[in-house]
C-alpha positions in Angstrom: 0.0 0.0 0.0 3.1 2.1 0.6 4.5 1.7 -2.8 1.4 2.2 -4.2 1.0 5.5 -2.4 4.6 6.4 -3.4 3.7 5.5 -7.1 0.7 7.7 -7.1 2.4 10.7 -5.8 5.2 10.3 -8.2 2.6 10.4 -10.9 0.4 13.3 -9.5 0.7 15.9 -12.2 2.5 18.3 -9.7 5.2 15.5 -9.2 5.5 15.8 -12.9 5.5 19.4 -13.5 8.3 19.3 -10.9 10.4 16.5 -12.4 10.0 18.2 -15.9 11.4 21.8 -14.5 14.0 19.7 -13.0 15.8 17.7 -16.1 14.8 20.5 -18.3 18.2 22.7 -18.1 19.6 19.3 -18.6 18.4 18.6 -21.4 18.8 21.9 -23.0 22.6 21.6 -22.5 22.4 18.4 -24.4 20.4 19.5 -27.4 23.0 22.5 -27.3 26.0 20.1 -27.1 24.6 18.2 -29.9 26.1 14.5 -28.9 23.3 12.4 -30.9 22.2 13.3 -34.5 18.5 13.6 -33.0 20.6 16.4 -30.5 22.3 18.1 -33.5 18.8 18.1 -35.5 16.8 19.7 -32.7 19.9 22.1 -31.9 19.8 22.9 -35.6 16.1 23.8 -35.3 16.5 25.5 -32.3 18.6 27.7 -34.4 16.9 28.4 -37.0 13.7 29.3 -35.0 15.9 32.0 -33.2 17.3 33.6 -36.4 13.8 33.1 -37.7 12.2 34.8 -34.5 15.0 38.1 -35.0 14.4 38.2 -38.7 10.4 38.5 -37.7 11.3 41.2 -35.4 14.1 42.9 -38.1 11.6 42.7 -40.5 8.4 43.9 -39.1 11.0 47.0 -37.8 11.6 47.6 -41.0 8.4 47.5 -42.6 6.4 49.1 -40.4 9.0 52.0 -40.7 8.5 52.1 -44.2 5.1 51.5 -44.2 5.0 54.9 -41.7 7.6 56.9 -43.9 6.2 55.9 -47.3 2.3 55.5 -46.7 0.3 52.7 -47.3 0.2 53.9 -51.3 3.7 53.8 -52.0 4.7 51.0 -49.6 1.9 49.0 -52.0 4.5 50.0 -54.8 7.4 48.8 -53.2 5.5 45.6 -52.0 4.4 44.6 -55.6 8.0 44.8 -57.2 10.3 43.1 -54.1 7.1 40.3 -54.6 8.9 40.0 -58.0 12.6 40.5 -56.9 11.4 36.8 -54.3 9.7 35.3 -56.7 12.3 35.7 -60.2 15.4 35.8 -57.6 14.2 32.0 -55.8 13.4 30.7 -59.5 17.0 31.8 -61.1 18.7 29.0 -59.1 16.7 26.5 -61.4 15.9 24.6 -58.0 20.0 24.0 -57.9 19.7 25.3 -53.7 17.2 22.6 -52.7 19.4 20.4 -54.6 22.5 20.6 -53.0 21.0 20.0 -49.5 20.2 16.3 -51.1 24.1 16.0 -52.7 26.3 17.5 -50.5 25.8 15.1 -47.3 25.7 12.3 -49.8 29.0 12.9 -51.2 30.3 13.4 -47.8 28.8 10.5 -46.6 31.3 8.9 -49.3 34.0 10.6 -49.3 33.7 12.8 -52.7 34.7 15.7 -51.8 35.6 16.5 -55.0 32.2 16.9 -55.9 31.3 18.4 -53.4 33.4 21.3 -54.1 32.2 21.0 -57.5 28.2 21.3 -57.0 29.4 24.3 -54.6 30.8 26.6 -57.2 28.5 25.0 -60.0 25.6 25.8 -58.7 26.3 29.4 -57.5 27.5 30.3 -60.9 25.3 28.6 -62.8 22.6 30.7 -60.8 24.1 33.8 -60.6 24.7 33.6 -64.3 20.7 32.4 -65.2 19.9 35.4 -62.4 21.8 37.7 -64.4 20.0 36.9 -67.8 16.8 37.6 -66.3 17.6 40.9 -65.1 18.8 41.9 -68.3 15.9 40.4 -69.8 13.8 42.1 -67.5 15.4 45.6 -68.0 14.4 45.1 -71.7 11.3 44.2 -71.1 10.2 47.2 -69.2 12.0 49.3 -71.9 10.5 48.4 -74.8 6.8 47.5 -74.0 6.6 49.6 -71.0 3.7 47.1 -69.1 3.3 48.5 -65.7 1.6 52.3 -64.7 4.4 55.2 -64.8 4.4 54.8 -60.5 5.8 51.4 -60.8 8.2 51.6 -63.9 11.3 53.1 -61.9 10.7 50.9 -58.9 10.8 47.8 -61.3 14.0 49.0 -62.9 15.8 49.2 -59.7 14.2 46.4 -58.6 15.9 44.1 -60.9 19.2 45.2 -60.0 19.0 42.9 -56.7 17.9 39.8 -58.7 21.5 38.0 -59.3 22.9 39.1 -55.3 19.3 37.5 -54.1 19.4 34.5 -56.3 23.5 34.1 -55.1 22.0 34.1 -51.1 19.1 31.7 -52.0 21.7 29.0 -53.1 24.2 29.9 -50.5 20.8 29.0 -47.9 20.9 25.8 -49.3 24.9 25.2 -49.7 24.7 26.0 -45.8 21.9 23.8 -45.2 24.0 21.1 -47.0 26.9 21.1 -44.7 24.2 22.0 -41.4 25.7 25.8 -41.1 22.2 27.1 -39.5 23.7 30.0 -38.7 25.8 31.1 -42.1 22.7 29.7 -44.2 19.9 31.8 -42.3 21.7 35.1 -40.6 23.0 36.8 -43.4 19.4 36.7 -45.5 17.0 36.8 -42.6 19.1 39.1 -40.5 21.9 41.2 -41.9 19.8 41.7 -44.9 16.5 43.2 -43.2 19.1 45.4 -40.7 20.8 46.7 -43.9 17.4 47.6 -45.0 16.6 48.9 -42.3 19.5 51.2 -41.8 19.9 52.4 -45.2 16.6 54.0 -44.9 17.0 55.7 -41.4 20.6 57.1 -43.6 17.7 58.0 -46.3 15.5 59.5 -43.9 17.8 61.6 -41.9 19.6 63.0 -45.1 16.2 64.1 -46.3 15.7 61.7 -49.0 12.0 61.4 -50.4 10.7 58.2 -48.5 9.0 56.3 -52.0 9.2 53.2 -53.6 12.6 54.3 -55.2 14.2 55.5 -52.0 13.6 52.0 -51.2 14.5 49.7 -53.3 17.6 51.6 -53.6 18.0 50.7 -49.9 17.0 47.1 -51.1 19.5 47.5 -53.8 22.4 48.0 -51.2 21.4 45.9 -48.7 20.8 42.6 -50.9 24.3 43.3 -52.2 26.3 43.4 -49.2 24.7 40.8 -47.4 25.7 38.8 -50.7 29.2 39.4 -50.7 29.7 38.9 -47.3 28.0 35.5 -46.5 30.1 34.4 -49.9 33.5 35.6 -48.6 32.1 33.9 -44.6 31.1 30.7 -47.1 34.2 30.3 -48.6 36.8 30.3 -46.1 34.7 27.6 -44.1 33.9 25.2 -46.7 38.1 25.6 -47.2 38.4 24.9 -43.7 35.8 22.1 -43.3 36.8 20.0 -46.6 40.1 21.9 -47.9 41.0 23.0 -51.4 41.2 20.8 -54.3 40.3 19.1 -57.3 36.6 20.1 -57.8 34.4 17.8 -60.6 31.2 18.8 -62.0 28.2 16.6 -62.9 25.6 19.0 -64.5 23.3 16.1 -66.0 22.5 14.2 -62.6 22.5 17.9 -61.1 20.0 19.4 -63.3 17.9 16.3 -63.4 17.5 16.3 -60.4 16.7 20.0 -59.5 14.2 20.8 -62.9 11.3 18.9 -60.4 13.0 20.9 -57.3 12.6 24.1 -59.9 8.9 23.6 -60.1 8.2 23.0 -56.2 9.9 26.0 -56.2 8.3 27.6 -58.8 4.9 26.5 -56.7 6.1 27.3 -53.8 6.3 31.2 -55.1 3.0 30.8 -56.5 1.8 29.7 -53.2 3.5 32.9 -51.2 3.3 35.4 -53.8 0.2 34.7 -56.0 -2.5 36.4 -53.8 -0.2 39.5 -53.6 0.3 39.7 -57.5 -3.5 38.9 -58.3 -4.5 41.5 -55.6 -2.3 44.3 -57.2 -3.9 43.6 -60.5 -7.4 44.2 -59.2 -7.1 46.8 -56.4 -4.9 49.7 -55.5 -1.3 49.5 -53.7 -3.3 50.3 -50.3 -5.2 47.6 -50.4 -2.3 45.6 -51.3 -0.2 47.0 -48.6 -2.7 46.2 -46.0 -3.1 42.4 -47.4 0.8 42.1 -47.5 0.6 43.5 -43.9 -2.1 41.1 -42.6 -0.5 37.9 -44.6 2.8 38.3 -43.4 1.7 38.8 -40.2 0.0 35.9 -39.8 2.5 33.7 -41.6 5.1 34.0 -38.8 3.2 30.7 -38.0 5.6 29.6 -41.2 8.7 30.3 -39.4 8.3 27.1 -37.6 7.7 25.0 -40.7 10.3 26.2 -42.4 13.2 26.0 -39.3 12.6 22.3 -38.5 12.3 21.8 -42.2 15.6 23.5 -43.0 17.0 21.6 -39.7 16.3 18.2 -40.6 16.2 18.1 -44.0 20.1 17.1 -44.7 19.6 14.6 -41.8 16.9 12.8 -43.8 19.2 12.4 -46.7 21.9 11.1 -44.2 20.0 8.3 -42.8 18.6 7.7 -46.4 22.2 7.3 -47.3 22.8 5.0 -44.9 20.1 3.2 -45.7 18.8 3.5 -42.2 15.1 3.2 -42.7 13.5 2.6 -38.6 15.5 6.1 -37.6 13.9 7.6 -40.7 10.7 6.6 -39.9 11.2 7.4 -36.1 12.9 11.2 -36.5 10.3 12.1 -39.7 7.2 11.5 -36.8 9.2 13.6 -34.6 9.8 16.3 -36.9 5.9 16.4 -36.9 5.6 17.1 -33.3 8.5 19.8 -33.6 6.4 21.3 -36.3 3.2 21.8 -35.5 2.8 22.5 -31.6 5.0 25.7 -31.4 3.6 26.5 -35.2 -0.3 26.2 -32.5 1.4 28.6 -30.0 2.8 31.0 -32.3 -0.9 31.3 -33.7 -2.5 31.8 -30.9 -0.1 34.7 -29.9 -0.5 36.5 -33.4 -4.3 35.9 -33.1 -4.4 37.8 -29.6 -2.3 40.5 -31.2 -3.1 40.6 -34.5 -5.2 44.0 -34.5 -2.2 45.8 -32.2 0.7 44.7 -34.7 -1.5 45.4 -37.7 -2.0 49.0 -36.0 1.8 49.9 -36.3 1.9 49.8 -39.7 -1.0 52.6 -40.0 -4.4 52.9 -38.9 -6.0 52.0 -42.0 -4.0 48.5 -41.9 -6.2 46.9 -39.1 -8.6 46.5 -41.4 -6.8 43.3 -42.4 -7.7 41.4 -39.4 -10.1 39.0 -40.9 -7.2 37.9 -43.7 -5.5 37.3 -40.3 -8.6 34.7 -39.2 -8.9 33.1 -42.2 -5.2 32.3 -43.3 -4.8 30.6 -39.8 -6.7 28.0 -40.9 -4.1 27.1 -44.3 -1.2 27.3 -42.0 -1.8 24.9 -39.1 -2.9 22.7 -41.5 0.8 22.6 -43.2 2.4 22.9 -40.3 0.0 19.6 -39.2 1.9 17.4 -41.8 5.4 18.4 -40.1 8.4 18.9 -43.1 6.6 16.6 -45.8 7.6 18.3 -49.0 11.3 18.3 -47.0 11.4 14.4 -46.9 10.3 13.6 -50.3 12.5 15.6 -52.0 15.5 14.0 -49.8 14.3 10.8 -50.7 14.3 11.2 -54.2 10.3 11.3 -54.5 11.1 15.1 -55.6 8.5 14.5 -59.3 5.9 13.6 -57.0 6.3 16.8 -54.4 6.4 18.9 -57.8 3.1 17.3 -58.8 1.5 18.6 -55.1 2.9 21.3 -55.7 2.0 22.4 -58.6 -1.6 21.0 -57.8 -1.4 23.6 -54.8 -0.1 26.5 -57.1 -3.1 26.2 -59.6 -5.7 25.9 -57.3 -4.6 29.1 -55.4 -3.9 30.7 -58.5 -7.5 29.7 -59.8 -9.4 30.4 -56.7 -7.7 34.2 -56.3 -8.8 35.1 -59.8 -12.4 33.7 -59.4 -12.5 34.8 -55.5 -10.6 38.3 -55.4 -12.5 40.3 -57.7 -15.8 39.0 -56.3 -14.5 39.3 -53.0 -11.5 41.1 -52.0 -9.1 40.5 -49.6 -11.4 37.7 -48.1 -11.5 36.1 -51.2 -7.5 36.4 -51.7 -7.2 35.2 -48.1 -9.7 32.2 -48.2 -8.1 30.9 -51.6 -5.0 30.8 -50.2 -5.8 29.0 -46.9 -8.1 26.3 -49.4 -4.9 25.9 -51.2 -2.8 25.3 -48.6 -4.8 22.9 -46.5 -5.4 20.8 -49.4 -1.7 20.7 -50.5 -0.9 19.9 -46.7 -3.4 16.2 -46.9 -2.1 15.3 -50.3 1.1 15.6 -48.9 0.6 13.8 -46.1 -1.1 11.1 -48.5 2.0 11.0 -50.9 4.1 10.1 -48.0 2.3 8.0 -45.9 1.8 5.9 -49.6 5.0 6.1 -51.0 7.5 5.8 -48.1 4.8 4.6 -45.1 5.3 7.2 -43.0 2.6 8.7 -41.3 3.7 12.5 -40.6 -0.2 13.5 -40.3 -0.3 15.3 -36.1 -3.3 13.0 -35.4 -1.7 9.8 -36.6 1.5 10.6 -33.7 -0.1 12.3 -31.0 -0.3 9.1 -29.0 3.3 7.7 -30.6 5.5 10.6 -29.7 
């Protein structure tokens, strides 16, 4: 009866509060020591949560203070052309960033380091160079036919100056990735970049200059150039370092075959983020798509989650799939589902209760977007419910069937904002993107669940974690 009375107190849910608060610093000294792969992953995570979380913070600064310089009219502007800056600068690599996080712990898993150097410097070149075509491409464009209205024209020519330096840091994310540099993949775009940003316009401000669309994209111009100089020069001596200097050897074929289907997930993927924004612009005025971007971005913080545990574990599934280690697989991909989609329930919660305050600094007008707020909620948690799918097929080499998901995903919310925003605003742009979403998110979870039999669905590991 003793024991028994022991036993009960021992599991009395103060006993356990207690015995978590105790082993808790514990085991945050572990995960930071990294002694285990699963350690390293959910360090790696850790890490890119926290440069996630101060990018949030850099870049709400940021816009907020140019939403408050510029206006909601001319912030619209600036919105609509960096939309095109993300979307042409992500699609220049030709998918060549996803596709070294798949390579480069392969090769190092055998020894070919060779190559590794190889797809390093391939791949940024071969980027920057594509990157560099389109600008000029673009420059012509806007020349000849003149497409846009006279307040956008100048915007979108300096615009284009930042593709190849963006498209350079969007491979180096991966390359970083690859070799599990969280830090040297994530700061320089998601922090230095945004502070540049940032600080270029207070120079702008205090000196006077007119705070438009030009002023800042020439601020974007600057920034996005230095922060791509420095993370290649901060790249470069620690790949030396880590693998030395050599012999490098290229293998463009198997590269690009494998990236063109990483191309068009990313190609979808930009549909996904971008499309409501675009199709908005084309059917209302740059206040109402500041105050979408405003309420959207806000709200897909939630993302940051996805995206760190995603970026975190991704060269970790290609390891074990290298090894050929198919229980751990199936063991750390649940995990990753757990790591994914609580904090991404916490984080919406907390946006939720301060949605209409954080809306409020960019302007007063910009509360307004609330409801986009509500609704897009609702597409989020839903991806975030499937944990890093899209992130362990394309490891695994099921990268044609992500692209058809993907692409699936991209039509529909490109359908449903043409049919829904003119009929219905901002709701409709918000509720078209959320369908799309949720309904990539099950497919997903479907494609994986049949292909490799791994369940990554929250409600399908609740009980298994």
């Amino acid at each position: 009866m003793a024991q028994s009375t022991t036993d009960t107190l021992r599991a009395s849910p103060l006993n356990r509060i207690k015995n978590v608060i105790r082993v808790f610093p514990a085991q945050i000294l572990t995960i930071l020591r990294g002694e285990t792969d699963r350690h390293r992953a959910q360090r790696d995570a850790m890490t890119a949560f926290s440069v996630r979380c101060a990018s949030a913070a850099l870049m709400y600064l940021s816009q907020i203070a140019l939403a408050r310089w510029m206006g909601s009219y001319e912030y619209g502007i600036y919105v609509f052309v960096w939309t095109w800056v993300m979307v042409l600068g992500g699609l220049a690599d030709l998918g060549l960033g996803v596709a070294t996080i798949r390579f480069i712990p392969g090769y190092r898993e055998t020894g070919e380091t060779d190559l590794v150097r190889g797809v390093v410097r391939g791949s940024r070149w071969l980027s920057v160079g594509v990157a560099t075509l389109i600008m000029l491409a673009g420059l012509a464009g806007l020349y000849l036919f003149e497409p846009l209205d006279s307040h956008y024209m100048v915007p979108a020519y300096l615009a284009l100056v930042c593709i190849p330096l963006y498209t350079l840091t969007w491979v180096q994310d991966g390359i970083g990735k690859a070799f599990a540099w969280m830090g040297l993949s994530l700061v320089p775009p998601y922090i230095l970049r945004p502070a540049l940003l940032l600080a270029a316009m207070v120079a702008a401000h205090e000196a006077a200059l007119p705070m438009d669309a030009n002023t800042a994209v020439a601020a974007a111009i600057v920034a996005t150039w230095i922060t791509g100089v420095v993370q290649t020069v901060l790249m470069d001596r620690r790949i030396k370092a880590t693998i030395g200097a050599g012999v490098r050897r290229y293998n463009f074929p198997l590269w690009l075959k494998v990236s063109w289907p990483l191309l068009v997930i990313n190609a979808s993927e930009f549909a996904l983020q971008s499309a409501d924004v675009l199709i908005v612009s084309h059917y209302m005025n740059p206040t109402d798509v500041a105050i979408y971007f405003a309420a959207a971005k806000t709200m897909s913080l939630i993302l940051f989650v996805h995206y760190a545990v995603g970026s975190s574990v991704a060269n970790q599934f290609a390891a074990l799939y290298a090894r050929g280690d198919h229980s751990e697989l199936d063991r750390f991909a649940r995990e990753a589902s757990h790591w994914t989609f609580w904090p991404s329930l916490a984080a919406g919660v907390v946006l939720l209760a301060m949605g209409m305050p954080l809306l409020w600094l960019f302007g007063p007008q910009f509360t307004s977007g609330y409801p986009v707020m509500l609704i897009l909620i609702i597409g989020f948690l839903f991806r975030s419910a499937m944990g890093p799918a899209e992130f362990l097929l394309n490891m695994l080499g099921k990268q044609k069937i992500s692209a058809a998901v993907q692409v699936t995903m991209a039509v529909l919310t490109i359908v449903l904002n043409l049919i829904l925003v003119p009929l219905y605003g901002l709701i409709g742009a918000a509720t078209a993107t959320s369908i799309a979403l949720a309904t990539g998110a099950l497919l997903n979870s479907i494609v994986v669940s049949r292909s490799l039999g791994i369940e990554v669905a929250i409600w399908r590991n609740i009980f298994r974690h």
